[in-house]
N, C-alpha and C positions, 0 to 999 in steps of 0.2 A: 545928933551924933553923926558923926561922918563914917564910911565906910570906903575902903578901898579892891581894887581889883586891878592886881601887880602884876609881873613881870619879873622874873630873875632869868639871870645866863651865869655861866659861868664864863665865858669871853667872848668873845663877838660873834655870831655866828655857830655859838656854842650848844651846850645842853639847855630848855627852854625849862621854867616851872611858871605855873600859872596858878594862883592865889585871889582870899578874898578874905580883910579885916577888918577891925576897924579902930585898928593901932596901928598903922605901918611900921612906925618908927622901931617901936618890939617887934613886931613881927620879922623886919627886916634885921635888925640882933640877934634874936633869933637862930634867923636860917642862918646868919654871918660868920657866928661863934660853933657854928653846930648844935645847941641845946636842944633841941628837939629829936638830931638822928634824919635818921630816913632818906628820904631819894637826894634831897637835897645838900646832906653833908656824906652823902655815898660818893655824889659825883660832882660834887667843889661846886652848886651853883649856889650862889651870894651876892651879883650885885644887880642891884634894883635897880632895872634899866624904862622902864614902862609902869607906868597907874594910873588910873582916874579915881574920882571921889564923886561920891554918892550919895543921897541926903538919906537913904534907910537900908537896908538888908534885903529887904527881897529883890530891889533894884541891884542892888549890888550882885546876888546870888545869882539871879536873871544871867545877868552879861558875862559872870564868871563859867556860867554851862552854856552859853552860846560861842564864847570863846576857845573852851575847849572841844566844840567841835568843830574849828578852824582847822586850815590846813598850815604845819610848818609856815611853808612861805608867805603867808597873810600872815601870821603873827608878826612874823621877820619886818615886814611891809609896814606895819603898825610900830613897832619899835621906830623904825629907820624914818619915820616919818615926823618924832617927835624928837627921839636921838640921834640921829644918824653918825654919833660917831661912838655909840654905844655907852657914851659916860656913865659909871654908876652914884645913881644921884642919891645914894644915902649920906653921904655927908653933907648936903648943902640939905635933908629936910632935919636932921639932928642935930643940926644945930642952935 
């Protein structure tokens, strides 16, 4: 089973959320539709801009708490580095 550790913004340069599944696809529905509530349908962030995948869980949970103790701009850095024009790439994994 695969696992991920995402990345939402709400626009470029925007509010960041930082995550760890192992459905993107719902997960990123999810936060998109607002079903769950909370930080992320507070402050409109929805599009999955950053993830890797992961062959288990603790790998995955590992890099999700190392990542949130980044700074802003390393995250930003890590986005811009795979996106650099911030697309949100949930339609090209749902479909």
């Amino acid at each position: 089973m695969a696992y991920y550790v995402y990345l939402l913004a709400s626009k470029k340069h925007g509010t960041l959320y930082l995550g760890v599944t192992n459905d993107i696809v719902r997960r990123a529905y999810e936060h998109r539709t607002k079903a769950t509530g909370g930080f992320t349908a507070r402050y409109g962030v929805n599009k999955l801009v950053w993830f890797e995948i992961y062959d288990d869980a603790i790998t995955a949970i590992a890099r999700e708490k190392e990542l949130k103790k980044w700074r802003r701009d390393w995250k930003i850095r890590l986005i811009e580095e795979q996106n650099p024009g911030w697309v949100d790439l949930y339609p090209g994994i749902a479909s």
